[in-house]
N, C-alpha and C positions, 0 to 999 in steps of 0.2 A: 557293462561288465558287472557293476553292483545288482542287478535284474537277476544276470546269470546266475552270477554264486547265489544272493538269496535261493533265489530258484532250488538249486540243487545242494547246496549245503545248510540252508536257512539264513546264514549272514557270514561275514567273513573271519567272525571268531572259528566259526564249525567248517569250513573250510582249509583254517590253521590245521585247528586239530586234526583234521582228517588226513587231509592229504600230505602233512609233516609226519605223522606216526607211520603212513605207508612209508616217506622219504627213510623217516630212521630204519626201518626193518626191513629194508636194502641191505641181501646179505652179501657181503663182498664189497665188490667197486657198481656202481651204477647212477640211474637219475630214476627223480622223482618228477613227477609232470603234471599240468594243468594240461589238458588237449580238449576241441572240440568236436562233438560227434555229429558228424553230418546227417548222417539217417536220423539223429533224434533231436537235433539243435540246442542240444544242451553240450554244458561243458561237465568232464571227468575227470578224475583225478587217474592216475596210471603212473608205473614204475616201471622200469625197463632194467636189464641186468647190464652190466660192460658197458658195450655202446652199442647196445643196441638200440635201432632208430622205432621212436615213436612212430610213424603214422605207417612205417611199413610193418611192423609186428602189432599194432592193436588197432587201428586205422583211425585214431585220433590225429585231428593237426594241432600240434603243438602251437600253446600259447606262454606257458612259462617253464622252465625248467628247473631244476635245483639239482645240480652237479655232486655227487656224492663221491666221487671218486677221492681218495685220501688226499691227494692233491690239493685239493680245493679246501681242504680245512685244515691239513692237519701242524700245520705254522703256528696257528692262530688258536684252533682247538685242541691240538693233540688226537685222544682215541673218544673225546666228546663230542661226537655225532651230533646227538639233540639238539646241544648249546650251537653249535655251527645251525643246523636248521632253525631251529629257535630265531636266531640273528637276523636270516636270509630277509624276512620278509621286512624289515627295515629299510634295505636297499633297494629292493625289488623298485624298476621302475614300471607300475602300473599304468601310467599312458601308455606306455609302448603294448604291454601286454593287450589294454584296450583295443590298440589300434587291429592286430593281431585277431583279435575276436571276430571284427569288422568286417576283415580283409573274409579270413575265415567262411564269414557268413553268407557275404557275397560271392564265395565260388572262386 
């Protein structure tokens, strides 16, 4: 997983930033996403609006998601988006996302 993101975001500070600034400007309810691109074997970063599903509207397989829907933060955040994604990746459990990559990779 540390391979991939170098890979395509240089390390996982720039990986933060990236694909958290896509998560926050998510306009409305939606998700932000880690997905794997089969044709290119790299991983991208992708947003989706509502619910709509990753890998049928951009045909990444999802490896991690970040749930933007108001629900999911707004207890704890209120109308602080950032701060809510900011957080996420504290929790995030990366083996699993690993394993995910794997499965991914092998078809």
């Amino acid at each position: 997983l540390k391979e991939a993101i170098d890979a395509r975001f240089g390390d996982v500070e720039g990986m933060k930033k990236e694909l958290g600034a896509m998560t926050v400007g998510v306009q409305g309810s939606g998700w932000g996403w880690l997905g794997f691109d089969a044709k290119t074997g790299r991983i991208e970063p992708a947003t989706c609006a509502n619910q709509d599903p990753l890998q049928a509207t951009t045909g990444l397989v999802p490896l991690l998601g970040i749930d933007v829907w108001e629900h999911a933060y707004y207890v704890d955040y209120r109308n602080l988006r950032p701060n809510y994604v900011n957080a996420v990746w504290d929790v995030i459990n990366w083996d699993t996302v690993e394993k995910r990559l794997v499965a991914a990779k092998s078809g």
